[in-house]
C-alpha positions as CSV (number, residue, x, y, z in Angstrom):
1,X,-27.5,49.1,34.5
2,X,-25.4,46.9,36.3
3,X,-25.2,45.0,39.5
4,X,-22.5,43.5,41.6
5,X,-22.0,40.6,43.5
6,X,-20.3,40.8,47.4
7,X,-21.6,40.0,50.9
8,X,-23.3,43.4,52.1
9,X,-24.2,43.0,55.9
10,X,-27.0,44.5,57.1
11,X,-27.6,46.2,60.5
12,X,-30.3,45.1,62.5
13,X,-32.5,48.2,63.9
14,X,-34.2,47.2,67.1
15,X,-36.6,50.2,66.4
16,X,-39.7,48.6,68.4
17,X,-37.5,49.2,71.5
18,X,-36.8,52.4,71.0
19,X,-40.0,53.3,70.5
20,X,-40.6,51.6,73.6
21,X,-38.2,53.3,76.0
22,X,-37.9,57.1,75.0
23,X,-40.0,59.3,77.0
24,X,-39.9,62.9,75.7
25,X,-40.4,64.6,72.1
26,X,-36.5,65.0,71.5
27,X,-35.7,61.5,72.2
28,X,-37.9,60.2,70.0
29,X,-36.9,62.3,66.9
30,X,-33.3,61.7,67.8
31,X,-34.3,58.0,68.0
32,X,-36.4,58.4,64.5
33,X,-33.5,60.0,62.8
34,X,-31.3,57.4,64.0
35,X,-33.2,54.4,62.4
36,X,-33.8,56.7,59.2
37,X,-30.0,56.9,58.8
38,X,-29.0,53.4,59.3
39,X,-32.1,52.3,57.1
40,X,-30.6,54.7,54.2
41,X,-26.9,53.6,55.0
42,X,-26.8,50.0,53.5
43,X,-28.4,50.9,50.5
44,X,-25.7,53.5,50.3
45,X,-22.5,51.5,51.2
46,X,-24.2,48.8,48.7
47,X,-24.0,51.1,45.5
48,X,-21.0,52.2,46.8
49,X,-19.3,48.9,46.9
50,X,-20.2,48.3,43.1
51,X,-18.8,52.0,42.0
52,X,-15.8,51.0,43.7
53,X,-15.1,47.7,42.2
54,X,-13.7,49.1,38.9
55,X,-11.8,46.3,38.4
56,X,-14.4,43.5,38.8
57,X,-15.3,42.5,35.0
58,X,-18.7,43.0,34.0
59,X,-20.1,40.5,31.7
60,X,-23.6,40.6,29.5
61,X,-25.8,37.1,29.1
62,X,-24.3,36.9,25.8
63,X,-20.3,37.3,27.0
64,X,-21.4,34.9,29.7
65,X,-22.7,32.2,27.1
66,X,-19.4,32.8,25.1
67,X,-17.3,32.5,28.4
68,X,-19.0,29.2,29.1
69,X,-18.4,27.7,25.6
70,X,-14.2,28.2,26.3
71,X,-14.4,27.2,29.6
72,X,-17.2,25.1,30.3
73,X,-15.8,22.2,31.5
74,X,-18.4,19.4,30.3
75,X,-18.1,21.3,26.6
76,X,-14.4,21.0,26.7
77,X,-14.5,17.6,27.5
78,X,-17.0,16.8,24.5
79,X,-14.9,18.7,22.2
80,X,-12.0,16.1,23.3
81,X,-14.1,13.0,22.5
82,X,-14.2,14.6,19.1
83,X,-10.4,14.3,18.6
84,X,-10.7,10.6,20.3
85,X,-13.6,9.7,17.7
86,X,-11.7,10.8,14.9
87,X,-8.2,8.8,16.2
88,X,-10.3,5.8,16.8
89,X,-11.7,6.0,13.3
90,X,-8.2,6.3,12.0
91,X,-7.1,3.5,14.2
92,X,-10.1,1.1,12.9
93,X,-9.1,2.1,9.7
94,X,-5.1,1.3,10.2
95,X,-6.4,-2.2,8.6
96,X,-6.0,-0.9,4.7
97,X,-3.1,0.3,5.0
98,X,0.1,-2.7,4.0
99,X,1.1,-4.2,7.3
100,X,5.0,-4.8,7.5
101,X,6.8,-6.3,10.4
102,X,10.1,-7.0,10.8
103,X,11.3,-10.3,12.5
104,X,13.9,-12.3,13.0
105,X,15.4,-15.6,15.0
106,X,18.5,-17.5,15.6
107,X,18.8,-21.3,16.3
108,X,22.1,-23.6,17.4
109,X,21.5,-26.8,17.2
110,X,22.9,-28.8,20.4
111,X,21.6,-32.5,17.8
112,X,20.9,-32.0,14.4
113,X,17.7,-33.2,13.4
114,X,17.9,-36.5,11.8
115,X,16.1,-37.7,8.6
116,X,16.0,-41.0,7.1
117,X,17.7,-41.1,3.6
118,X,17.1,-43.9,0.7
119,X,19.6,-46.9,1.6
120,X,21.1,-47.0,-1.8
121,X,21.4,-51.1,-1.8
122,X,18.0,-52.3,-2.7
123,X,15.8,-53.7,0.2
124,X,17.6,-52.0,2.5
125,X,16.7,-50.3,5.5
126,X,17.0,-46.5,5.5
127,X,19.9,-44.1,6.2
128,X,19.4,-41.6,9.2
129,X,21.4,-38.8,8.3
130,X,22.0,-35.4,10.1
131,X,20.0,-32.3,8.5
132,X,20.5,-28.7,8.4
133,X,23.8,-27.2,10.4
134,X,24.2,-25.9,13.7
135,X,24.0,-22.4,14.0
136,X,20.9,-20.6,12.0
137,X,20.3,-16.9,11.6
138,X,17.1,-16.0,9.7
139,X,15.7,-12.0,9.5
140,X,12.3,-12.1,8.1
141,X,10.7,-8.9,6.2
142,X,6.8,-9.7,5.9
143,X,3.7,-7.5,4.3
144,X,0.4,-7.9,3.8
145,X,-2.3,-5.9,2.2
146,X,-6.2,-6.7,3.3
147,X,-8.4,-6.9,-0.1
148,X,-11.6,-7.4,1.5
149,X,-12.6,-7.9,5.4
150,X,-16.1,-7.3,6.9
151,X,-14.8,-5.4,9.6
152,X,-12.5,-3.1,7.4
153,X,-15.6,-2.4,5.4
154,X,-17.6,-1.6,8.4
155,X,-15.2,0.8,9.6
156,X,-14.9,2.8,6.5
157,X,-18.3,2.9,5.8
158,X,-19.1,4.4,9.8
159,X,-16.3,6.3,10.3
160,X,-17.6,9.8,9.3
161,X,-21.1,8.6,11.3
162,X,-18.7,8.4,14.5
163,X,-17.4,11.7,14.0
164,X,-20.9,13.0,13.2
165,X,-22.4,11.5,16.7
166,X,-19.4,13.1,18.6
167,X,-19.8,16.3,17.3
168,X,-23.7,15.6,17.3
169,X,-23.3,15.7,21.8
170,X,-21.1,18.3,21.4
171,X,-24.0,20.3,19.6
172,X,-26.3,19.3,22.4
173,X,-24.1,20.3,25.0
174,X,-23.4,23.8,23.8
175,X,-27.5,23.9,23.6
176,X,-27.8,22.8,27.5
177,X,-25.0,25.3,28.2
178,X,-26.7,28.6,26.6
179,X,-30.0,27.4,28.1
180,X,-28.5,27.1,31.4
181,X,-26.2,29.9,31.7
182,X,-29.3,32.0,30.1
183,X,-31.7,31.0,33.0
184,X,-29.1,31.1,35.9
185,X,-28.4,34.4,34.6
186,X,-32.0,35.7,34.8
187,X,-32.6,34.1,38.1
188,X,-29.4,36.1,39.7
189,X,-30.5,39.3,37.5
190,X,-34.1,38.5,39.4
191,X,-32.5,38.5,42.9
192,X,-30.5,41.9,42.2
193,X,-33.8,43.2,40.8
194,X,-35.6,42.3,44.0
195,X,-32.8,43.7,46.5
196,X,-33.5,46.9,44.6
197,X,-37.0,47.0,45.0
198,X,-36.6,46.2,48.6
199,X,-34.3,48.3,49.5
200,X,-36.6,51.6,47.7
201,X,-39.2,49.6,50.0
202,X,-37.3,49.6,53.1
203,X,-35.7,53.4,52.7
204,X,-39.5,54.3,52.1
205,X,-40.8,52.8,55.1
206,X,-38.4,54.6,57.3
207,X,-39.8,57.2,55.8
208,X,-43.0,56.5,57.2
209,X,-41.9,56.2,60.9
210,X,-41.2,59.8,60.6
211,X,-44.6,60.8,59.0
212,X,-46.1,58.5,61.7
213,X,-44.4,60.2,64.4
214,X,-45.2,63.7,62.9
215,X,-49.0,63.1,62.7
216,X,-48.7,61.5,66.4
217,X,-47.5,64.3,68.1
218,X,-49.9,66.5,66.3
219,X,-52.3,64.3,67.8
220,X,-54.1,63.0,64.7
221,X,-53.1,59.2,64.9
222,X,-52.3,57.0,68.0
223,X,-49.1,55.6,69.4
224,X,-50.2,52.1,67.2
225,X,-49.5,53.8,63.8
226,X,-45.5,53.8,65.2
227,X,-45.8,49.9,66.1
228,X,-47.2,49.2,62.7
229,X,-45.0,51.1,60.8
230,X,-41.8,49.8,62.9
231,X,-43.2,46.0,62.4
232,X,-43.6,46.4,58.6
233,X,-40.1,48.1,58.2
234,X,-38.9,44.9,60.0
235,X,-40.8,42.9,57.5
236,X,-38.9,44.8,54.9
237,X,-35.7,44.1,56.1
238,X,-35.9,40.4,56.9
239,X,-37.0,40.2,53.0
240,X,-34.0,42.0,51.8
241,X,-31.9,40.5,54.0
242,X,-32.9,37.1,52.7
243,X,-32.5,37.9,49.0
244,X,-28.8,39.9,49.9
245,X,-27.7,36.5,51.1
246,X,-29.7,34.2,48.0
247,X,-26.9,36.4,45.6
248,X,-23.7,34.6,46.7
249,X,-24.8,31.3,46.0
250,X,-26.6,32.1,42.4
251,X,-23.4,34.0,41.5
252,X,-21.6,30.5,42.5
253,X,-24.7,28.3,40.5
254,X,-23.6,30.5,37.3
255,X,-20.0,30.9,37.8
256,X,-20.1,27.1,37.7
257,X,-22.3,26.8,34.4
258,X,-20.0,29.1,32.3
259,X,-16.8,27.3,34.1
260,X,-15.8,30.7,36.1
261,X,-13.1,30.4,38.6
262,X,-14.8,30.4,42.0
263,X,-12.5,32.5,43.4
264,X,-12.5,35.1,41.0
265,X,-16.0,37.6,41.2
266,X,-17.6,39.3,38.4
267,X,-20.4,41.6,37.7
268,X,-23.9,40.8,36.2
269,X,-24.6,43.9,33.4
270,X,-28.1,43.9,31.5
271,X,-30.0,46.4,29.6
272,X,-33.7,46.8,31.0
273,X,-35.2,48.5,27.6
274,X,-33.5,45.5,25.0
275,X,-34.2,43.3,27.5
276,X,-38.0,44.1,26.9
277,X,-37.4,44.0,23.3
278,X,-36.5,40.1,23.3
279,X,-39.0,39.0,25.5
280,X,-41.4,38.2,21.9
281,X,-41.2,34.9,20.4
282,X,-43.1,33.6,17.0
283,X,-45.4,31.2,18.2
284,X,-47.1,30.8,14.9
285,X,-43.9,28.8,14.0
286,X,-44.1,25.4,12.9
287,X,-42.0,22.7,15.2
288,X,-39.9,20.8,13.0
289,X,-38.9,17.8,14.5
290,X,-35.5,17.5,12.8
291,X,-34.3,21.1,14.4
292,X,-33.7,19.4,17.6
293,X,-30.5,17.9,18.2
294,X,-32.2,15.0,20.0
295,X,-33.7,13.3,17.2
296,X,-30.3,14.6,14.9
297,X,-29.0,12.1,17.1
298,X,-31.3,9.5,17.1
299,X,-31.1,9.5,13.0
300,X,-26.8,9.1,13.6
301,X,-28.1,5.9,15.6
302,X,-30.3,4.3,13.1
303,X,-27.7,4.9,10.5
304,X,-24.9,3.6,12.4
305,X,-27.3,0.5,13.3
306,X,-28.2,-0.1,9.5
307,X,-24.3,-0.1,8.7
308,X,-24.1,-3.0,11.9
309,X,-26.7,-5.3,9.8
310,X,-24.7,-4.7,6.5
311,X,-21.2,-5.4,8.2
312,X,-22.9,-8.8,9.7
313,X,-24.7,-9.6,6.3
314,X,-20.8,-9.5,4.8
315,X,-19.9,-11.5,7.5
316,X,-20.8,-14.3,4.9
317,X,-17.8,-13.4,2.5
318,X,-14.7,-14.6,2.8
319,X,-11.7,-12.0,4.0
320,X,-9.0,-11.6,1.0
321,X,-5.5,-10.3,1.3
322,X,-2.3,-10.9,-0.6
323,X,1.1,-11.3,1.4
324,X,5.2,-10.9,0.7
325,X,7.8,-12.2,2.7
326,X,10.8,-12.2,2.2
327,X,14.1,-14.2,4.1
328,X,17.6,-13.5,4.6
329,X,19.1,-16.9,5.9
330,X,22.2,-17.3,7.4
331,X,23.5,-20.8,7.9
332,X,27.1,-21.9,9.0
333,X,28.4,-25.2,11.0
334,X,30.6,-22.7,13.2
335,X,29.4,-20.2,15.2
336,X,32.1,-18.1,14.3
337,X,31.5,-18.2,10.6
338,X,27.6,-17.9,10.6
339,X,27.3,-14.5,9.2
340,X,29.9,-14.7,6.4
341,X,27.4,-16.1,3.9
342,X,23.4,-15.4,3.1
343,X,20.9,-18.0,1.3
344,X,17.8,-15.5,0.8
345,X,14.6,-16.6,-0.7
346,X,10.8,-14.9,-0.9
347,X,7.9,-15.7,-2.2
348,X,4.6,-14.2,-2.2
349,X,0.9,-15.2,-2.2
350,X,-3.2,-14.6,-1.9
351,X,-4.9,-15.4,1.4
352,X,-8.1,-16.7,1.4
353,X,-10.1,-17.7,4.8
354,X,-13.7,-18.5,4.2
355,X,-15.5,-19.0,7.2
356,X,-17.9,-22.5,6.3
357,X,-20.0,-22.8,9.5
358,X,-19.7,-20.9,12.9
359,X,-22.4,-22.3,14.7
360,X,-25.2,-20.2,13.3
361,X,-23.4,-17.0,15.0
362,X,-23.7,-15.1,11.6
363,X,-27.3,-15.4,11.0
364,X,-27.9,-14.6,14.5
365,X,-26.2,-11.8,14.3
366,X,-28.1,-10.6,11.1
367,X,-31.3,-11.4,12.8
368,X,-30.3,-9.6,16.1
369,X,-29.0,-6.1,14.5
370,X,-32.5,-6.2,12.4
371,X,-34.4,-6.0,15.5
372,X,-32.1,-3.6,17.0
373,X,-33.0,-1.0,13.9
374,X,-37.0,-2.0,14.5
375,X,-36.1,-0.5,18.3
376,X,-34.1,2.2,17.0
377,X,-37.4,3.2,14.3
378,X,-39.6,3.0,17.8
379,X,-37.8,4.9,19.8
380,X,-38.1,7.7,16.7
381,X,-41.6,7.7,17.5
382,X,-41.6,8.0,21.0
383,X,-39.2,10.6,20.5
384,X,-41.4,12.5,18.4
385,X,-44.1,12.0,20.7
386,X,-41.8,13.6,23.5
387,X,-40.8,16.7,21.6
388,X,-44.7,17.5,20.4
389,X,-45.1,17.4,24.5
390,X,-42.7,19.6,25.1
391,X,-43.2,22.4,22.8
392,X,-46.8,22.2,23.7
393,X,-45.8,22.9,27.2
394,X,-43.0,25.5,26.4
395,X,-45.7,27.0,24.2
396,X,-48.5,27.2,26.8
397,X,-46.5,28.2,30.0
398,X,-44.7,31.3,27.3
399,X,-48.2,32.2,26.2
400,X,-49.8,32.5,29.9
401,X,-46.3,34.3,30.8
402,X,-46.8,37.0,28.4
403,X,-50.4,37.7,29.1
404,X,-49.3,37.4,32.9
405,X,-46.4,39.9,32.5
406,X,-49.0,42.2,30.8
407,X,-51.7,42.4,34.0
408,X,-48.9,42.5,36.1
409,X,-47.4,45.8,34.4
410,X,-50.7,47.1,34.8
411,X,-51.2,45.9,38.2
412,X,-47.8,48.2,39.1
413,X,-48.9,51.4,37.6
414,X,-51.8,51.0,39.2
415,X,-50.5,50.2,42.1
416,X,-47.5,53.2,42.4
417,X,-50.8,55.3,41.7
418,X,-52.6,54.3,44.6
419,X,-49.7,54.4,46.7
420,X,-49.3,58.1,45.5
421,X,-52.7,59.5,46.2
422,X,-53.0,57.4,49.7
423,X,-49.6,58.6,50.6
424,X,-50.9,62.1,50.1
425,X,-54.2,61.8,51.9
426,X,-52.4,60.0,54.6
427,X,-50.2,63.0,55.1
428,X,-53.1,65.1,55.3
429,X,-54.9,63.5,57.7
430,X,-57.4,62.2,55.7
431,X,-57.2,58.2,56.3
432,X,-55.7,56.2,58.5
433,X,-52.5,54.8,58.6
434,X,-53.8,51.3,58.0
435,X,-54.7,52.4,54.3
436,X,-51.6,53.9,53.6
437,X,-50.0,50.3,54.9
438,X,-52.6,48.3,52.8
439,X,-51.3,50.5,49.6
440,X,-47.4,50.0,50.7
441,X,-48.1,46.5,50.8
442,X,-49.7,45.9,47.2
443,X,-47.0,48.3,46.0
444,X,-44.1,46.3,47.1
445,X,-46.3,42.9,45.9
446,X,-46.8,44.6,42.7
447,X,-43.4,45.3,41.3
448,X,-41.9,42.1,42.8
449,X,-44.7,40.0,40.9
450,X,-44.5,41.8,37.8
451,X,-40.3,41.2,38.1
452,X,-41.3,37.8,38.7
453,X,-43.0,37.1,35.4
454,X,-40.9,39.4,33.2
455,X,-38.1,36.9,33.8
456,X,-40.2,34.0,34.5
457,X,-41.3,35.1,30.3
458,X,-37.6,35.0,29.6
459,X,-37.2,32.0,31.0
460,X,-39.9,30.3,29.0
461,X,-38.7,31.8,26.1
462,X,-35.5,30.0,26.3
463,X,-37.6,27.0,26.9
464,X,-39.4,27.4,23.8
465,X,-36.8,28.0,21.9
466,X,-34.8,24.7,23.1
467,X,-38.3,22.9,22.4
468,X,-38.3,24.5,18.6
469,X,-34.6,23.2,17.7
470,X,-34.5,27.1,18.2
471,X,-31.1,27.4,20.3
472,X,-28.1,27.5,18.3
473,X,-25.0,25.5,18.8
474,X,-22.5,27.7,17.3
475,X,-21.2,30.5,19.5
C-alpha cells in the first residue's frame, strides 16, 4: 500500500444552499447528484495523482533510515569529526617522532669584536685584539628526539579514547536519526491513514443526502434529516481538508530528518499486515545500563579523565630528549671569498629540564583532576538514575498502548457493525435519521482512534527500544 505526497485541492460544496433554494423534485435530485459527484471527485483525482506519479520514488521506513544515514546532514558532520579526532591524535603524537629543522644565518662584520689578549711583557696591561673575520656563513642541520615528556605520554595513552568518543557521538547520532525518521515516518503514514478514512467518510456521507432525500419525498422523514446530513458532510470535509493540508509539511519535517532534497518529492510505502507483526516488543527484558550509548559515553569520559590525573601526576618527572646538531661554517675576510672554504663541526648531547618548583601548580592540578573523576563517578549515578526513569516510562506508556490498541480494534468492529445494521434499518424506515448519524459518528471516531494508537504503539516501541540500548547504530 502506498501513499503519495502533493497538494490535492478540494472543492467546497455549498450544499446547505442548495437545499435551500430548489423548489421542485427534479431540482433537487439534479442538485443531490451534483454534490454526490464532486464529493466522489477528489477522492478520485487523489488516487489518480499517485498512479500517475510513476516516477516519484517510493521509499519503505527502512530505505528512509538508510537514506538518512548517507545524507543526514548532522551524521555526516559527525562522521568528519572522526577523521579530525584521528588527525589531531596524530598531530599530538607528531612529538615522538625526531624533529629536524634546517637553519641557517649570515653575518658581515661592519667592527670586529674586540677581545683583550695577554700583554706578553709581564705586568702589562692587556692587548685588544680583533676576533673572528668579517663575513660569516653558518647552515645549521639540528635533531632532537623526546625520551620522555608528560604531555607525549598523555597523548599516546588517550589517543584511541579520542577516537572512541568521536565515534561514540557518531553512534548516538545514528540512534537519534533512526528514532526520528522512524516516528516522523509514522506520524506522515498516520495523516495518509486518516485522509483515507475521511475521505470513505465523506464519499459515504454523500451517500446519505441521497438516502435522506429518498425517504423525504416518500414522506417518512422531514426536511431536517437533509440539514443534518448536509451539516455533517461539511463536518467531514473541513476534517479532510485539514489533514490534506497537515501532509506537505510532515513530508517536509521527514524529508529534513533523512537529509532529502526539499525540492525533490517522494512517496511513503508501508505494509499494513508486517506492520502489525512488529508492533510486539519483549518487555520481560532486562535494561542493561551499558547498552545505551549515553552512559558508553560517559565511561569514554571517566577514562579520558583518569588518564588527565596520571598525565598531571608525571608532571613531577623531568622531560628527557637527546639532540644532534651539526654546523657547516663558512668564514672568509672578503666577501668575495667567503664560500671557498668550510670549518664544520657537530656535537651532540642529552637534555634534561627538571621542573623544581612551579608555584604549587602541579599538585593543584593533581588535586583538581581527582575531583573532576569524583564528578565524573556522580554523574554515572545520576545517569543511571535517568535511564531506569526512562525505560520505566517507555515501558508503561508501550504497555497501556498495546492494551489500548486492543479495545480500540474492538471498538471498530463493533462499531462498522452497528453502523451496518442501523444503516439498514434506517433505510427501511425503521429509526430515525438521528441514529443512523449517532452510528456514522462513532464509526468515523472509531477507526481514527484505533489508527491513532496503532502508531501511537509504534511509536512507543521505538521509544522503548532507544530506552533499552535497543536501537542499533549500524545501518
Amino acid at each position: 500500500m502506498a501513499q503519495g505526497c502533493g497538494n490535492k485541492q478540494q472543492r467546497t460544496i455549498t450544499s446547505h444552499s442548495v437545499l435551500k433554494t430548489i423548489g421542485t423534485t427534479k431540482s433537487i435530485k439534479r442538485s443531490l447528484l451534483f454534490i454526490a459527484v464532486f464529493v466522489y471527485l477528489p477522492v478520485h483525482a487523489y488516487s489518480q495523482n499517485i498512479e500517475k506519479s510513476d516516477s516519484i520514488q517510493f521509499f519503505t521506513l527502512e530505505q528512509c533510515i538508510h537514506y538518512a544515514m548517507d545524507h543526514q546532514p548532522g551524521l555526516n558532520r559527525s562522521l568528519v569529526n572522526i577523521s579530525i579526532a584521528k588527525a589531531t591524535n596524530a598531530i599530538n603524537l607528531s612529538g615522538w617522532l625526531p624533529q629536524v629543522n634546517l637553519t641557517g644565518s649570515m653575518i658581515h662584520y661592519n667592527q670586529l669584536p674586540t677581545t683583550l689578549s695577554p700583554n706578553t711583557v709581564p705586568g702589562g696591561p692587556p692587548i685588544p685584539t680583533p676576533a673572528g673575520v668579517a663575513n660569516t656563513a653558518i647552515p645549521e642541520l639540528s635533531a632532537s628526539q623526546a625520551i620522555f615528556q608528560p604531555q607525549l605520554f598523555y597523548a599516546a595513552t588517550s589517543a584511541s579514547l579520542f577516537t572512541k568518543q568521536a565515534e561514540q557521538i557518531t553512534d548516538s547520532m545514528k540512534i537519534y536519526t533512526v528514532s526520528s525518521v522512524s516516528k516522523s515516518f509514522y506520524n506522515l503514514l498516520l495523516t495518509l491513514e486518516e485522509i483515507d478514512v475521511l475521505k470513505e467518510d465523506t464519499a459515504r456521507l454523500g451517500r446519505n443526502i441521497m438516502d435522506t432525500y429518498n425517504q423525504y419525498v416518500g414522506g417518512i422523514v422531514d426536511e431536517t434529516d437533509h440539514e443534518q446530513a448536509v451539516i455533517t458532510l461539511n463536518n467531514s470535509k473541513a476534517q479532510l481538508k485539514q489533514q490534506t493540508e497537515n501532509v506537505a509539511p510532515e513530508y517536509a519535517a521527514l524529508k529534513e530528518l533523512m537529509g532529502y532534497p526539499p525540492e525533490k518529492n517522494f512517496s511513503v510505502a508501508f505494509d499494513t499486515t508486517q506492520m502489525l507483526q512488529e508492533i510486539y516488543a519483549d518487555t520481560t527484558k532486562q535494561l542493561l545500563y551499558e547498552n545505551r550509548i549515553e552512559f558508553q559515553q560517559l565511561q569514554t569520559i571517566k577514562e579520558l579523565q583518569h588518564k588527565q590525573t596520571i598525565e598531571n601526576e608525571l608532571s613531577f618527572l623531568p622531560s628527557v630528549s637527546v639532540f644532534y646538531n651539526y654546523y657547516y661554517e663558512y668564514e672568509s675576510p672578503a666577501s668575495s671569498t667567503l664560500f671557498k672554504t668550510a670549518y664544520p663541526y657537530s656535537y651532540f648531547g642529552v637534555s634534561l629540564s627538571f621542573p623544581i618548583f612551579t608555584g604549587f601548580a602541579r599538585v593543584e592540578s593533581v588535586q583538581r583532576s581527582k575531583l573532576q573523576e569524583q564528578v565524573v563517578s556522580w554523574n554515572e549515578v545520576s545517569l543511571k538514575s535517568q535511564i531506569y526513569t526512562e525505560y520505566s516510562s517507555a515501558l508503561a506508556n508501550y504497555k497501556s498502548s498495546l492494551y489500548n490498541l486492543r479495545l480500540l480494534d474492538d471498538n471498530k468492529s463493533r462499531a462498522q457493525n452497528v453502523y451496518r445494521i442501523v444503516s439498514l434499518q434506517y433505510n427501511q424506515g425503521v429509526i430515525a435519521y438521528l441514529n443512523l448519524l449517532v452510528a456514522e459518528s462513532n464509526l468515523i471516531s472509531a477507526e481514527i482512534g484505533y489508527l491513532d494508537a496503532l502508531f501511537q504503539l509504534l511509536s512507543s516501541k521505538i521509544d522503548l527500544e532507544k530506552a533499552m540500548g535497543d536501537i542499533p547504530s549500524h545501518y
